[in-house]
Backbone as ProteinMPNN parsed JSONL, in Angstrom:
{"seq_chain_A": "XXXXXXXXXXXXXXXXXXXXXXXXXXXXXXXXXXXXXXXXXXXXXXXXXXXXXXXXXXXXXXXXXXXXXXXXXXXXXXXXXX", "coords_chain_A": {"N_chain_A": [[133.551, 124.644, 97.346], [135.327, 122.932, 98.62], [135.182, 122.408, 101.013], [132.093, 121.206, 100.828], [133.301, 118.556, 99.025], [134.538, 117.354, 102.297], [132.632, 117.517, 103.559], [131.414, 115.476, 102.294], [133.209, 113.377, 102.677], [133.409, 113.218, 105.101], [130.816, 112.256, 105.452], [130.237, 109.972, 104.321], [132.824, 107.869, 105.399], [131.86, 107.88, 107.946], [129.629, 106.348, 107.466], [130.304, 104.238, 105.816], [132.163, 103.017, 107.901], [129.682, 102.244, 109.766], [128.519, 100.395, 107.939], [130.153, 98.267, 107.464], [130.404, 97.533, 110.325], [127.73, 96.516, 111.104], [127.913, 94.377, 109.333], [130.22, 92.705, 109.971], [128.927, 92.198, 112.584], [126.59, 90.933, 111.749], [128.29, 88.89, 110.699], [129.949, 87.281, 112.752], [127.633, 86.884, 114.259], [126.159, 84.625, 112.64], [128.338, 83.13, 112.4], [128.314, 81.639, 115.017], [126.137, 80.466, 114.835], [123.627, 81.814, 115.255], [120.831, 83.411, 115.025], [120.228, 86.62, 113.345], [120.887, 89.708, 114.468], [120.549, 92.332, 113.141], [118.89, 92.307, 111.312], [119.101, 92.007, 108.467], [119.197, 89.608, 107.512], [116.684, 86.71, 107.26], [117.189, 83.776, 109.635], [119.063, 81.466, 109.568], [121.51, 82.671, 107.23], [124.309, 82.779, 105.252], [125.833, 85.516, 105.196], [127.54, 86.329, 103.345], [126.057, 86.541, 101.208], [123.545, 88.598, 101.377], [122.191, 91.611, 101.832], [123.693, 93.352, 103.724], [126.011, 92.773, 102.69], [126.114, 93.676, 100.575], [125.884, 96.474, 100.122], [127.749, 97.455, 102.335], [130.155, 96.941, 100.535], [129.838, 98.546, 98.434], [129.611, 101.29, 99.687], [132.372, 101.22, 100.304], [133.565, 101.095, 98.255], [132.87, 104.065, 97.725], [133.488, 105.628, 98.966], [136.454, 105.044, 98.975], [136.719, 106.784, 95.875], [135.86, 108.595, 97.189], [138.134, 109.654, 98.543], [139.904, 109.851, 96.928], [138.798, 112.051, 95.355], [138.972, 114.213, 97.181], [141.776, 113.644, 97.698], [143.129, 114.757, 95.167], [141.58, 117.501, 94.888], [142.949, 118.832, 96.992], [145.184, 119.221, 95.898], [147.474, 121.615, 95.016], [146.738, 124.604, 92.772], [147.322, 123.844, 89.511], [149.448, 122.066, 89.238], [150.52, 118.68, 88.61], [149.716, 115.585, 89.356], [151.902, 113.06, 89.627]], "CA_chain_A": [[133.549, 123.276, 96.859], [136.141, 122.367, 99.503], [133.99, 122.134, 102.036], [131.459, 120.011, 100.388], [134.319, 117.605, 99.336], [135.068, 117.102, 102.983], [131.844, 116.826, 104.213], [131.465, 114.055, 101.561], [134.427, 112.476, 103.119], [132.803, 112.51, 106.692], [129.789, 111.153, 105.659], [131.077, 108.162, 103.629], [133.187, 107.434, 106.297], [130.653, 107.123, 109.137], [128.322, 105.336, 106.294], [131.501, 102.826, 105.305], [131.908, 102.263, 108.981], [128.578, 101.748, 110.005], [128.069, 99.352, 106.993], [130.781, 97.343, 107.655], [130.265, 97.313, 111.624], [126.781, 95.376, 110.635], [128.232, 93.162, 108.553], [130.787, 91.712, 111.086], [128.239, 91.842, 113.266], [126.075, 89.299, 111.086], [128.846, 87.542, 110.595], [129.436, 86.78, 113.851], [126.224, 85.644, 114.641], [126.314, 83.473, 111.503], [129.198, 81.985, 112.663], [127.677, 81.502, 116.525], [124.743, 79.919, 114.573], [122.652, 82.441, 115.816], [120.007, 84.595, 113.913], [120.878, 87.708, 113.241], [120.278, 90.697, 115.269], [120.35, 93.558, 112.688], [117.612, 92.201, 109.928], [119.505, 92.178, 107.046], [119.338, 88.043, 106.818], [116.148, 86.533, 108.304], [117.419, 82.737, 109.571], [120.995, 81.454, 109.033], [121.344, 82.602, 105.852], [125.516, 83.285, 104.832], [125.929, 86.903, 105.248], [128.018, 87.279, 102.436], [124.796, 86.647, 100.586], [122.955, 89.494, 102.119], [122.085, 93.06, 101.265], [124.325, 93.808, 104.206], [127.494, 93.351, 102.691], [126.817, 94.44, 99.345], [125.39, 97.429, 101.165], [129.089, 98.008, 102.899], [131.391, 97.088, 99.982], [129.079, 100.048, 97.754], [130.099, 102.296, 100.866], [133.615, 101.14, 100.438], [133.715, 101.67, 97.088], [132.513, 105.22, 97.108], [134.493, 105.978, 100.235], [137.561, 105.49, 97.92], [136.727, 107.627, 95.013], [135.827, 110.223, 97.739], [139.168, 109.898, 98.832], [141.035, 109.983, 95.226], [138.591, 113.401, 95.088], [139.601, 114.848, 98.516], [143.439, 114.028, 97.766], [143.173, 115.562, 93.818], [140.867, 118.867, 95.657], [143.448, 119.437, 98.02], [146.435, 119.561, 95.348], [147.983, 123.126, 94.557], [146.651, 124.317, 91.541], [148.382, 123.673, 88.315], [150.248, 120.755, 89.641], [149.971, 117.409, 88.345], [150.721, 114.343, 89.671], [153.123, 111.743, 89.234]], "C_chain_A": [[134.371, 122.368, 97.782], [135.412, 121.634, 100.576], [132.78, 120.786, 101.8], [132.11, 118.338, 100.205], [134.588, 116.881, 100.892], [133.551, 116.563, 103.669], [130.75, 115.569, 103.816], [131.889, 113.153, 101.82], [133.855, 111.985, 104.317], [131.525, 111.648, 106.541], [129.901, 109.496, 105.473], [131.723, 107.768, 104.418], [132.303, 107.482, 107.402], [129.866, 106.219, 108.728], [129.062, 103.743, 106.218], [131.661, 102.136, 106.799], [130.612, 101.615, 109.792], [128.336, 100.507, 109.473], [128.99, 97.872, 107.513], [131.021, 96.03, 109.034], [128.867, 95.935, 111.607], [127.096, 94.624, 110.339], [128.993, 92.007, 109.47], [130.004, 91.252, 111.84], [127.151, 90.867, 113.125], [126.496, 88.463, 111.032], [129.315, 87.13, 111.475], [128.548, 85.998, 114.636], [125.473, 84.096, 113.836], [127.157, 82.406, 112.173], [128.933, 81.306, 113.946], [126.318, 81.023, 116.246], [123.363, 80.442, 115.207], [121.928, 83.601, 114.93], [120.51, 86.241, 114.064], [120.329, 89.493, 113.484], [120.042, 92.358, 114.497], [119.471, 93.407, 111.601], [117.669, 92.519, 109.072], [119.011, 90.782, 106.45], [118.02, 87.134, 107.952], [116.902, 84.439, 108.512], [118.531, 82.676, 109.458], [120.957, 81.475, 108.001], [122.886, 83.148, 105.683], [125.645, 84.987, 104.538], [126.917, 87.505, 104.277], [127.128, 87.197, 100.845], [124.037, 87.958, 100.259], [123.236, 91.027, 101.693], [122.867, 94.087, 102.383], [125.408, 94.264, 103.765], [127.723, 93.767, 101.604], [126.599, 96.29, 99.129], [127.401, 98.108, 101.188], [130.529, 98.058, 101.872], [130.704, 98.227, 98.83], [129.808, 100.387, 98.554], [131.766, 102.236, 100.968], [134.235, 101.585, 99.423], [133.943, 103.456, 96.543], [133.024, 106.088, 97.979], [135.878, 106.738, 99.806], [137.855, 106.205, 97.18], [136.584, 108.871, 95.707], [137.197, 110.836, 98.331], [140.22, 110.594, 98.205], [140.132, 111.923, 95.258], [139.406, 114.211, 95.891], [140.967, 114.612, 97.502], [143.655, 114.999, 96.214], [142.559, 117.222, 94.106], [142.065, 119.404, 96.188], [145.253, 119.343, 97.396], [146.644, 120.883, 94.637], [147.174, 123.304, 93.057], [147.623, 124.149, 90.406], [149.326, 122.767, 88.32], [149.782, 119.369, 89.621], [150.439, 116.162, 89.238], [151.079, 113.482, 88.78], [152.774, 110.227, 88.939]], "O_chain_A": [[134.168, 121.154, 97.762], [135.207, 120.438, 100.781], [132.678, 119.74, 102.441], [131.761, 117.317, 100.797], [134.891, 115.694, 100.771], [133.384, 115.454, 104.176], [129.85, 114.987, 104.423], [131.418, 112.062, 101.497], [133.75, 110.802, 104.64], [131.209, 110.667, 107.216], [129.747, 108.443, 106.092], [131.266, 106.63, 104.527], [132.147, 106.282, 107.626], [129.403, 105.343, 109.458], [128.625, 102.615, 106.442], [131.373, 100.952, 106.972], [130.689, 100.53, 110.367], [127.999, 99.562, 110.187], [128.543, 96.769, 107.827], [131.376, 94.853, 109.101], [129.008, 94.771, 111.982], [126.702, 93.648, 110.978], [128.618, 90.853, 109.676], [130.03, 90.038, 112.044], [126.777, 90.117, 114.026], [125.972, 87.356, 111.155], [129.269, 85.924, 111.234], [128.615, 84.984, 115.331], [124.768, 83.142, 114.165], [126.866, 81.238, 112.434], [129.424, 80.177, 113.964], [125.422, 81.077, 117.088], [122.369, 79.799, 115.547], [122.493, 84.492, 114.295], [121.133, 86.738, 115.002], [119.596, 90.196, 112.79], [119.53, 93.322, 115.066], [119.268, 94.403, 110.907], [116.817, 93.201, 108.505], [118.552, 90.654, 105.315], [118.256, 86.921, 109.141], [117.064, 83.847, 107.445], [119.199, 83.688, 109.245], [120.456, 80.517, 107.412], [122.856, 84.32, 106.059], [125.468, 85.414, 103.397], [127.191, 88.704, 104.22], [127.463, 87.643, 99.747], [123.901, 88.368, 99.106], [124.311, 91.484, 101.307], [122.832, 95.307, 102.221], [125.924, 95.362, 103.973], [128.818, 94.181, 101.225], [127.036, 97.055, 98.269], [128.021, 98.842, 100.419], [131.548, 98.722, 102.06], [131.653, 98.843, 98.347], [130.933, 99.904, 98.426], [132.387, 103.078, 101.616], [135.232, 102.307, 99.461], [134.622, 103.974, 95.657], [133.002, 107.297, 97.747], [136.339, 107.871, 99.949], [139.006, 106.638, 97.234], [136.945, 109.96, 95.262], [137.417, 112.026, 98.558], [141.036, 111.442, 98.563], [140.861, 112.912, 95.187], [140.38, 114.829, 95.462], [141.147, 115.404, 96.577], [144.407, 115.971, 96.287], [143.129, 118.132, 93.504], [142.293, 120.562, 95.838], [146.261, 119.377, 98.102], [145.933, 121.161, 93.671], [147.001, 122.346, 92.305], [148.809, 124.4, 90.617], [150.069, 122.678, 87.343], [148.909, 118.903, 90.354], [151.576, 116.014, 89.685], [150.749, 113.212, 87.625], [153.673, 109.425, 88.685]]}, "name": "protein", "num_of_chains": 1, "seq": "XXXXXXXXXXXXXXXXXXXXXXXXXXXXXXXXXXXXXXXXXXXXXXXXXXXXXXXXXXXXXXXXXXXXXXXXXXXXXXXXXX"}
């Protein structure tokens, strides 16, 4: 189960970065009034509109809880926290 846990962790983290990497990268071009090179938003359309960034804050979201798993997985057994 360890294992799985972790390679939960790597994915979500390449996923969360990816997602987020897009997003700047829209918004960027938003802000440079320039259309937007990854075809999330066709036109200038506010990229915090956009199925980009609700896309990356999901991925951020679930990033976290994989984290809270990972750190609760990887506590001794029988030991609670504080």
């Amino acid at each position: 189960m360890q294992k799985l846990i972790k390679i939960q962790f790597g994915v979500l983290l390449l996923g969360t970065l990816f997602a987020w990497a897009n997003f700047v990268w829209e918004l960027v071009s938003w802000l440079q009034k320039k259309d937007c090179p990854t075809g999330c938003s066709v036109g200038l359309v506010n990229p915090f509109l956009t199925p980009c960034f609700y896309g990356a804050c999901f991925f951020l979201i679930t990033f976290i809880l994989s984290c809270m798993i990972l750190k609760e997985s990887t506590l001794p057994s029988g030991r609670q926290e504080k």
